[in-house]
C-alpha positions as CSV (number, residue, x, y, z in Angstrom):
1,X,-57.6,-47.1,124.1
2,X,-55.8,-45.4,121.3
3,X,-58.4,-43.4,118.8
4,X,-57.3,-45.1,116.0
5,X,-58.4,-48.3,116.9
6,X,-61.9,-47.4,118.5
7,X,-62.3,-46.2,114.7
8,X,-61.3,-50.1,113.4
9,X,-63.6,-51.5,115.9
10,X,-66.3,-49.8,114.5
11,X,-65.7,-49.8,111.2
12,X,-65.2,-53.9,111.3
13,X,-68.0,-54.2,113.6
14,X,-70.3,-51.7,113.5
15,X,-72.9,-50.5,116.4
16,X,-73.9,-50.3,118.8
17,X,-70.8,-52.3,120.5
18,X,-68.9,-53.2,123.5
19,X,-64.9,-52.8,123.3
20,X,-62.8,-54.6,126.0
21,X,-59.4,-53.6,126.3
22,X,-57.3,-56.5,128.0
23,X,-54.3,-54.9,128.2
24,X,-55.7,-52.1,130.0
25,X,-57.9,-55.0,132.4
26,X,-54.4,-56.4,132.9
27,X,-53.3,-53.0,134.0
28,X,-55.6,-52.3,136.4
29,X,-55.0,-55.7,137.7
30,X,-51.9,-55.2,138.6
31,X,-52.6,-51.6,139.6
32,X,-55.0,-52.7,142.6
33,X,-52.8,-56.0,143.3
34,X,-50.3,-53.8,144.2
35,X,-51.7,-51.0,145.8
36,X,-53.0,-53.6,148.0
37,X,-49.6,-55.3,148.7
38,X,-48.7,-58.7,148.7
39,X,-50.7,-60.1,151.8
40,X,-54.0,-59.7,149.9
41,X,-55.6,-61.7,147.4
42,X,-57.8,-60.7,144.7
43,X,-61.1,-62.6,143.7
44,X,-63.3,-61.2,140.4
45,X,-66.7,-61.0,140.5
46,X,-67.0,-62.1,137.0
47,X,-70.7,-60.9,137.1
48,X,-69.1,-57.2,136.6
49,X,-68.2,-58.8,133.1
50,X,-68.2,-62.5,132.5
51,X,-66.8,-61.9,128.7
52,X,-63.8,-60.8,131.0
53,X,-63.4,-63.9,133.1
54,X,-60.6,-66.7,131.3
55,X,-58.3,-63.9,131.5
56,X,-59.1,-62.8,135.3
57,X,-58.7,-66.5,136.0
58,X,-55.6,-66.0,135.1
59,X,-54.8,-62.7,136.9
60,X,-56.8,-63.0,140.0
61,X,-56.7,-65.6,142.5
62,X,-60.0,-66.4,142.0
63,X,-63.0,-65.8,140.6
64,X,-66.5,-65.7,142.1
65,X,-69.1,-67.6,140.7
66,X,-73.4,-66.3,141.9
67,X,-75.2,-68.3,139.3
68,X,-75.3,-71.9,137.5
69,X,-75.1,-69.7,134.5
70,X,-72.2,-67.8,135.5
71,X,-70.6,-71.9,136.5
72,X,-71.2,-73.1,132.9
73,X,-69.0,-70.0,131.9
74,X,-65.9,-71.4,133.8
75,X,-67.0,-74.6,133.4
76,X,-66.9,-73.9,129.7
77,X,-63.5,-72.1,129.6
78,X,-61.9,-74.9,132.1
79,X,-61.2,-72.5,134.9
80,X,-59.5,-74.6,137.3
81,X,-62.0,-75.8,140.1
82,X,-59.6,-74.0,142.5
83,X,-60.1,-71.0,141.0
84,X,-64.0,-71.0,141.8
85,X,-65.5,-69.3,144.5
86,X,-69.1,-70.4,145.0
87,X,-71.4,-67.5,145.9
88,X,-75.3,-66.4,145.6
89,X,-77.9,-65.5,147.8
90,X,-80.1,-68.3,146.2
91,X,-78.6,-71.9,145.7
92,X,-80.9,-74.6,144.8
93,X,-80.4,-77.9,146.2
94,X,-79.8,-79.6,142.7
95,X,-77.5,-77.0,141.5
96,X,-75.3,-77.1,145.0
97,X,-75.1,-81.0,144.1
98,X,-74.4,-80.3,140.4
99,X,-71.2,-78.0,141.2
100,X,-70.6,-80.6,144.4
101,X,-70.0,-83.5,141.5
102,X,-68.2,-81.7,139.7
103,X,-65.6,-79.6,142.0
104,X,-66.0,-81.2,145.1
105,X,-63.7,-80.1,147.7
106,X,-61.3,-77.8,145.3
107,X,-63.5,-74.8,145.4
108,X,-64.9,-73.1,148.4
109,X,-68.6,-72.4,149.0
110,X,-70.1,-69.4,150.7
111,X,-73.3,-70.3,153.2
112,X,-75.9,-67.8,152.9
113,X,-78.7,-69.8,155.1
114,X,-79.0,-72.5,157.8
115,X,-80.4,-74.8,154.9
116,X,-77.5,-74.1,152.8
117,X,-75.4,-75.7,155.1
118,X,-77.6,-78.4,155.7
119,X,-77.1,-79.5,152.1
120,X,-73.5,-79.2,152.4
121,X,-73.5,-81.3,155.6
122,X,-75.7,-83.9,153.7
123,X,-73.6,-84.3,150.9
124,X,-70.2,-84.7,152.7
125,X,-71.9,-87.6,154.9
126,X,-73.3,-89.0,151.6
127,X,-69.9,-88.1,149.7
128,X,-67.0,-88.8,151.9
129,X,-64.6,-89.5,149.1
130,X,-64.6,-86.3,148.6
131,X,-62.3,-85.1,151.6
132,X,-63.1,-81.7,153.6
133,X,-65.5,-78.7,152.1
134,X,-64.3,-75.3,152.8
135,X,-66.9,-73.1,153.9
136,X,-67.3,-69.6,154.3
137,X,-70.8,-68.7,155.8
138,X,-71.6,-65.0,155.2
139,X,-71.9,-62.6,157.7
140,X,-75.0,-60.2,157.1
141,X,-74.5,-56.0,156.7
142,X,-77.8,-55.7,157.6
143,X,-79.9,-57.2,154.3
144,X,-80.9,-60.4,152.4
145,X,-77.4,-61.6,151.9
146,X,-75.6,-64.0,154.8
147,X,-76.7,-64.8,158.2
148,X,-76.7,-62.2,161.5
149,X,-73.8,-63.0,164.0
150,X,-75.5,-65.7,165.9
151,X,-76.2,-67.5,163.0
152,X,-73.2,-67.7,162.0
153,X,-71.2,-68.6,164.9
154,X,-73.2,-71.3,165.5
155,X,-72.6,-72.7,162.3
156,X,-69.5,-72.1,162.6
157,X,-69.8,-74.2,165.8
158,X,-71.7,-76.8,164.2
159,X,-68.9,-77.0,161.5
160,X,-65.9,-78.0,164.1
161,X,-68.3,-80.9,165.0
162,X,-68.6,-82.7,161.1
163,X,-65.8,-84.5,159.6
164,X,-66.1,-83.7,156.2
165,X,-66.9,-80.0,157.0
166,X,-64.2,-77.0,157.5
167,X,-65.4,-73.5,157.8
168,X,-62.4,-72.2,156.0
169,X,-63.9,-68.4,156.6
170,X,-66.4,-66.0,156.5
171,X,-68.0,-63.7,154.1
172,X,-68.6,-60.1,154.1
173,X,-70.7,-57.5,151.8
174,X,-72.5,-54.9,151.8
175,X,-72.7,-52.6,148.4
176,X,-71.0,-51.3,145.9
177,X,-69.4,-47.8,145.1
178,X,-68.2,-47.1,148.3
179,X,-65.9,-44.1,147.5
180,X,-64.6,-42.9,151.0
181,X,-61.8,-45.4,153.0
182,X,-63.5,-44.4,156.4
183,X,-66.5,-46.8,155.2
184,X,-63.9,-49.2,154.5
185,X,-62.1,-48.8,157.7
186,X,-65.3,-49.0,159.5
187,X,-66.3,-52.2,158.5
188,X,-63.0,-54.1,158.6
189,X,-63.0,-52.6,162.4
190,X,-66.4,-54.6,162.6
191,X,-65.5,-57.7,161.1
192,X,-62.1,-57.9,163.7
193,X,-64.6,-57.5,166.6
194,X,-66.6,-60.3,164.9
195,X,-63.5,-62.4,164.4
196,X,-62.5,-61.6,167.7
197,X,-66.0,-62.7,169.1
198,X,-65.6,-66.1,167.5
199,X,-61.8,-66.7,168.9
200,X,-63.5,-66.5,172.4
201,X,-65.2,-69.0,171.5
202,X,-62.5,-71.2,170.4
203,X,-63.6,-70.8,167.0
204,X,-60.6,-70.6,164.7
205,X,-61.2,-68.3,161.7
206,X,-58.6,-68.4,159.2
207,X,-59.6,-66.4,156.5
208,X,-61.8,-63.3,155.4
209,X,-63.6,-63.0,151.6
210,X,-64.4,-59.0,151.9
211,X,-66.7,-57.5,148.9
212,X,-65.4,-54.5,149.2
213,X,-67.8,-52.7,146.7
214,X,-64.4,-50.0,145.6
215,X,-65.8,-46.9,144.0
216,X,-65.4,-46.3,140.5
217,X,-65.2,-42.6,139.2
218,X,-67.4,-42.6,136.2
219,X,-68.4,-39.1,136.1
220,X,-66.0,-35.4,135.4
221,X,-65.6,-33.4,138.4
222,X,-66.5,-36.3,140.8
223,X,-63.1,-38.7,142.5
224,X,-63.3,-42.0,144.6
225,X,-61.0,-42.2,147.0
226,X,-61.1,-45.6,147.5
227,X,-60.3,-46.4,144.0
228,X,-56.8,-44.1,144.0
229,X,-53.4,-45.4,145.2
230,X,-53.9,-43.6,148.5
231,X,-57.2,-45.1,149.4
232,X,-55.7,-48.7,148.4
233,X,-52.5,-48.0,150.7
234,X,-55.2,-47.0,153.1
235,X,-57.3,-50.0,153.0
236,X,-53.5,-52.1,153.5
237,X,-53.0,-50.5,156.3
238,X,-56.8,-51.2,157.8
239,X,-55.8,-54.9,156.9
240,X,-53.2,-55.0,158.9
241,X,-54.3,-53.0,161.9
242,X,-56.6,-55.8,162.7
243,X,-56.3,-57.8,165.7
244,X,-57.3,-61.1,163.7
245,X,-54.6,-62.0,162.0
246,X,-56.1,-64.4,159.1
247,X,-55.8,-64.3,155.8
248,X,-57.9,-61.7,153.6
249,X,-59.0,-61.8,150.4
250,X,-60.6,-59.0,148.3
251,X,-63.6,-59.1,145.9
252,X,-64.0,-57.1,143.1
253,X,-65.4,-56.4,139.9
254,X,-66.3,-52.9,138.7
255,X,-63.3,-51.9,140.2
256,X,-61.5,-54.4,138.1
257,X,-63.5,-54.3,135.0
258,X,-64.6,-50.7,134.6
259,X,-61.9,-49.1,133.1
260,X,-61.4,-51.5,130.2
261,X,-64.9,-51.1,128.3
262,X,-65.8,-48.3,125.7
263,X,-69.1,-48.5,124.2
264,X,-69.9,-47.5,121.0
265,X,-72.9,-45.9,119.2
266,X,-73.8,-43.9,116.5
267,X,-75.6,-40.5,115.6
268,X,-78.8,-41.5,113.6
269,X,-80.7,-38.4,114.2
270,X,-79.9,-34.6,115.2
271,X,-83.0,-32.0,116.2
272,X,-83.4,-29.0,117.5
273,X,-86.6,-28.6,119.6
274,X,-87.7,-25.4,122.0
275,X,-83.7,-24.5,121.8
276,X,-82.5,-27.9,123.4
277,X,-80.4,-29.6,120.8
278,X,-81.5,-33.2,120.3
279,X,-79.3,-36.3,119.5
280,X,-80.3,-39.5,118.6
281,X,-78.0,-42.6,119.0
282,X,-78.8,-46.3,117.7
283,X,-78.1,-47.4,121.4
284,X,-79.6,-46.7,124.5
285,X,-80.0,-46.9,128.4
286,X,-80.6,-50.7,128.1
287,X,-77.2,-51.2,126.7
288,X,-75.6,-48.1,128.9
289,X,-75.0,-48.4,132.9
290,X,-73.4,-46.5,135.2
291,X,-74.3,-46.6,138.5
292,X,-75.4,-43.2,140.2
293,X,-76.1,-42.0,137.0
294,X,-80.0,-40.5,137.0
295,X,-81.0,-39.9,133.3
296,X,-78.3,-38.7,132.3
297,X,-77.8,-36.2,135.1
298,X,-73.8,-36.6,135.3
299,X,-71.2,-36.3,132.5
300,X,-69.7,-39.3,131.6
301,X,-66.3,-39.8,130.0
302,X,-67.2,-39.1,126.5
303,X,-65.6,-38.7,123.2
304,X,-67.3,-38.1,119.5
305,X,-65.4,-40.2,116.4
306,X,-66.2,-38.4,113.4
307,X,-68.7,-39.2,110.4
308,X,-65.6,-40.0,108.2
309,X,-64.7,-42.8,110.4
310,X,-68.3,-44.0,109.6
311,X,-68.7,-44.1,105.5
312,X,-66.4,-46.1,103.3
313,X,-66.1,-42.6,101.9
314,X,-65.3,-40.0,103.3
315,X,-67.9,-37.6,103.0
316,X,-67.6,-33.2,103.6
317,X,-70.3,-32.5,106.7
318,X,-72.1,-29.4,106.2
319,X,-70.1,-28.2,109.8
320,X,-67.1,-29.6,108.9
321,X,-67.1,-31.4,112.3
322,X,-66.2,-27.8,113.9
323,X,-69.3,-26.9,115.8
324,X,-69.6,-26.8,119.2
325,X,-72.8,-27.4,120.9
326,X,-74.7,-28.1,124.1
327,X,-76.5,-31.6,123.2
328,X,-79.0,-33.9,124.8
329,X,-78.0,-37.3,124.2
330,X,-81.0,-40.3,123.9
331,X,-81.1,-43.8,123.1
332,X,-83.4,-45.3,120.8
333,X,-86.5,-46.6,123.3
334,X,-89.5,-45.1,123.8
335,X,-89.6,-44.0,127.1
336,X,-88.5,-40.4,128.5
337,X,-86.0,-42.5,130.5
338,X,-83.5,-43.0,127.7
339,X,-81.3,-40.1,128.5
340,X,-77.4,-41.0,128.3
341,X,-76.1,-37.2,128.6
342,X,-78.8,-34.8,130.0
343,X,-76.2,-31.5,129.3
344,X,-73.1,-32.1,126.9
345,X,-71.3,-30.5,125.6
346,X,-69.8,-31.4,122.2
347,X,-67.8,-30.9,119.0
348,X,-68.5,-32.4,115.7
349,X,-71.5,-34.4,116.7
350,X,-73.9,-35.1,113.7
351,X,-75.6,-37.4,112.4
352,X,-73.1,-40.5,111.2
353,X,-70.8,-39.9,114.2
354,X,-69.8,-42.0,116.7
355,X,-70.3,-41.7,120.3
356,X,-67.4,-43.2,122.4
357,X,-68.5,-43.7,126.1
358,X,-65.8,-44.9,128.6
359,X,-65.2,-47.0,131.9
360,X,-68.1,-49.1,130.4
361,X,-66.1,-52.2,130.9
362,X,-68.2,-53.3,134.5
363,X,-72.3,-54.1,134.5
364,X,-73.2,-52.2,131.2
365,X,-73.3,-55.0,129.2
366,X,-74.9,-56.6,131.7
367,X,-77.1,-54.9,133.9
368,X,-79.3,-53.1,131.0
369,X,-83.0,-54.0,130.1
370,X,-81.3,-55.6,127.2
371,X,-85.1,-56.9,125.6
372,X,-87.3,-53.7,126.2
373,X,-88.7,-52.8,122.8
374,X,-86.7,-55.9,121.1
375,X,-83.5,-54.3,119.6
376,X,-80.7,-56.5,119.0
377,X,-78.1,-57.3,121.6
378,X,-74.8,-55.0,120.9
379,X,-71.8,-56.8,119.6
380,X,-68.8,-58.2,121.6
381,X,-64.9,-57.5,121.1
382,X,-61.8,-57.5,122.6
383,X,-58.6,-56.6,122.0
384,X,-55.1,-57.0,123.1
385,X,-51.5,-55.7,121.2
386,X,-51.0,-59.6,121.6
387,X,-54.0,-61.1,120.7
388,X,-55.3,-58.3,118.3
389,X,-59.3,-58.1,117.9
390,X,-61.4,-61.3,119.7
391,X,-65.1,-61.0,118.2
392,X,-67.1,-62.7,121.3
393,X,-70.7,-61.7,120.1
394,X,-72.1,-60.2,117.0
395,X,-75.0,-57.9,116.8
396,X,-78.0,-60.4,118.2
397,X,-81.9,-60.3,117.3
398,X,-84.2,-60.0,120.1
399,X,-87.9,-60.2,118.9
400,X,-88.0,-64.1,119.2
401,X,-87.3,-64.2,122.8
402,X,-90.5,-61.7,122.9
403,X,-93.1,-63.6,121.0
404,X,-95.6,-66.5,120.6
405,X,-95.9,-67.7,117.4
């Protein structure tokens, strides 16, 4: 995103804040869609973002839906039923029958347990109006999600025998970040023995919902392969290698989302202490994610926006925004854990600045400890050269979600 308009978002909005660029979600889109090729399908985890999600309804094939929360969102914003993919590790009985009466058979349903798919095989006998459910019971990597190989195939078995049951597919994940194609390679090489395993049993698979878990590069000096245009030719080419010839889809969200988001927050303190320069944002680790990151340990992507950009007038800093230092960057909580930048360095930074981090558009806004110490909630935008600035949130008071009165 241009510098120019980071420096309109804040002044019309202030900090600490969340930018989303659409155009450059839309980019990226179409970047992985066809990197991938035209035989693979993209779903988005809209819990990478969920402010993201009516426009990834509208650029990916689907989106995948882990939480009644996260199917009020689309629910809310009319995403087509068709569009849904219904996920979680947990479903409650209620909510399955909730989503049930409302999408029916138009969505498809991942089964994470044996009792998941006895609620599904209760409420097509009770519901036969509402044609065939399409199923895709999830095959385990090894952890609390999906069902081990047994499992699976015989519910899988158990599906060919219920009329208003169709086990459209399976499920697959097993992490995120996954930077090297071998790992990629190595588990689609699995998932064709499994596919093959079930064909011998005359068990007709005809489609694959792979979490992928594509590597984002959030930090300088470090690459992901899977994430380039080689690694996404590569992972094409693993596709069709396969002996199972089905139909795959791919599920994604920091991949998608990551690139999009800048987050914004501003110099309200500078120190120097035992020689370690000291700064002080309005923001913090509960707003901040990246994943690897270890108190601030790695550099992020990082630009400063002057103080100017800051006052209504433009006042003359003492440095003149010239000085180049080594900085330790922390948030506002009280806990030795609030470390954004360990080792920075930095020009211009001073107190009034803006701090500009990047590829913030995936978990950050959502994966923080957003009520430790009861600061507010950041604000929300997003912007497109079509659509110009969309305010989704403004700044948000915690300390009554924290109290008795």
């Amino acid at each position: 995103m241009r510098e120019e308009l980071l420096q309109e978002a804040f002044r019309k909005y202030g900090t600490p804040l969340y930018v989303f660029d659409l155009d450059i979600l839309k980019e990226q889109t179409e970047r992985i869609r066809a990197g991938f090729g035209p035989g693979i399908s993209l779903c988005y985890a809209m819990k990478a973002n969920p402010f993201l999600t009516g426009y990834m309804a509208q650029w990916a094939d689907r989106i995948e839906v882990c939480s009644m929360g996260e199917f009020r969102i689309c629910r809310r914003l009319q995403v087509p039923s068709e569009k849904l993919f219904i996920s979680g590790v947990m479903k409650k009985r209620d909510d399955i029958r909730e989503i049930l009466s409302y999408c029916g058979n138009k969505c498809a349903y991942t089964v994470e347990s044996p009792l998941h798919f006895q609620y599904f095989a209760e409420w097509s006998e009770e519901h036969p109006e509402d044609g065939v459910l399409r199923l895709y019971p999830r095959l385990t990597s090894g952890n609390q999600f999906g069902m081990d190989e047994d499992t699976v195939l015989e519910i899988l078995k158990k599906a060919k025998e219920l009329p208003g049951i169709k086990a459209e597919g399976i499920h697959y994940f097993s992490g995120t970040q996954k930077k090297n194609l071998k790992r990629h390679q190595k588990e689609l090489a699995y998932l064709d023995e499994f596919l093959k395993k079930a064909a011998e049993e005359q068990i007709d698979v005809r489609c694959l919902e792979y979490g992928s878990g594509t590597a984002v590069p959030y930090f300088r000096d470090k690459t992901a392969e899977t994430f380039e245009e080689a690694g996404l030719k590569g992972f094409q080419d693993a596709v069709k290698g396969m002996q199972w010839k089905g139909h795959v889809t791919v599920e994604l969200g920091r991949a998608l989302a990551a690139m999009c988001g800048y987050y914004l927050t501003k110099v309200e303190d500078t120190k120097t202490s035992d020689g370690i320069h000291y700064c002080i944002v309005d923001g913090g680790c509960h707003q901040l994610n990246y994943d690897g990151q270890i108190k601030g340990m790695y550099e992020p992507y990082v630009k400063v926006l002057p103080k100017e950009v800051s006052v209504k007038v433009a006042e003359v800093s003492e440095n003149k925004n010239t000085e180049e230092k080594t900085w330790k960057v922390c948030g506002s909580l009280c806990t030795l854990n609030d470390v954004l930048c360990n080792e920075i360095t930095l020009k211009g930074l001073e107190k009034g600045a803006i701090l500009v981090f990047e590829r913030t558009g995936a978990y950050s806004a959502m994966e923080g400890m957003a009520l430790f110490l009861s600061h507010e909630l950041p604000g929300v935008v997003l912007y497109s050269e079509e659509e110009g600035w969309i305010r989704a949130r403004v700044q948000q008071e915690t300390y009554k979600l924290n109290m008795v009165e």
